[in-house]
C-alpha positions in Angstrom: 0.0 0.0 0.0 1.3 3.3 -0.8 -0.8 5.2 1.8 -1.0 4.9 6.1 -2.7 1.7 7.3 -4.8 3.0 10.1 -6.5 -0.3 10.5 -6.4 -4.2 9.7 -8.0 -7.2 10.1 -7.3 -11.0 8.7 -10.2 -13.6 7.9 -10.0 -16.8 10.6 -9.1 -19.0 8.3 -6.5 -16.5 7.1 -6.6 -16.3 3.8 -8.2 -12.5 3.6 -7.5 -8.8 5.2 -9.4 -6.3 5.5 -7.0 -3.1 5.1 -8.5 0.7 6.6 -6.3 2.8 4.1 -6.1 6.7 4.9 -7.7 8.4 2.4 -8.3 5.2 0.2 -11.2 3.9 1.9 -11.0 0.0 2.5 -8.8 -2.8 0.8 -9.7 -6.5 0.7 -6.6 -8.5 0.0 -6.1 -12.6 -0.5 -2.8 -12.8 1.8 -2.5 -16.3 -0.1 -2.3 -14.4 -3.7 -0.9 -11.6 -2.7 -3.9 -9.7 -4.8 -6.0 -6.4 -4.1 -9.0 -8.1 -4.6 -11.7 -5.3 -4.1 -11.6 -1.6 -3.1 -14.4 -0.5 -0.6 -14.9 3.7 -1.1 -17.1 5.9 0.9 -15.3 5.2 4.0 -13.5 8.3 5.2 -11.0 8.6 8.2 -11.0 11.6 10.3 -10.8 12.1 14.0 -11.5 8.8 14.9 -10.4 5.3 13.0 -12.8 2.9 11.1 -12.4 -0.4 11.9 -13.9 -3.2 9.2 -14.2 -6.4 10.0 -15.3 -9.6 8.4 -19.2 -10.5 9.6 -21.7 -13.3 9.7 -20.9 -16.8 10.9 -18.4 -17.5 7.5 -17.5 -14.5 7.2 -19.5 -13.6 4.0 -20.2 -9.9 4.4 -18.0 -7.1 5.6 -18.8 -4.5 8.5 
């Protein structure tokens, strides 16, 4: 990433992170890859940090 990480969380099974970029919105990578799979925008940092995490009981929708 070429921006601040201000955040990060990794799937349980650890294949997937979930990346709060600063200014870039979120960043879902496949740590197995090594690919930017999707970017999330919308999501703004300011004052406080934004903290995504993986949701649902497999982890097949992102908060």
């Amino acid at each position: 990433e070429d921006h601040p990480i201000m955040s990060f969380t990794i799937s349980k099974d650890g294949r997937s992170a979930l990346l709060n970029i600063a200014t870039q919105g979120v960043h879902l990578w496949d740590l197995h890859d090594r690919q930017l799979l999707r970017k999330y925008q919308g999501v703004t940092q300011g004052h406080y940090v934004n903290h995504a995490t993986f949701g649902g009981p497999n982890e097949e929708f992102i908060a």
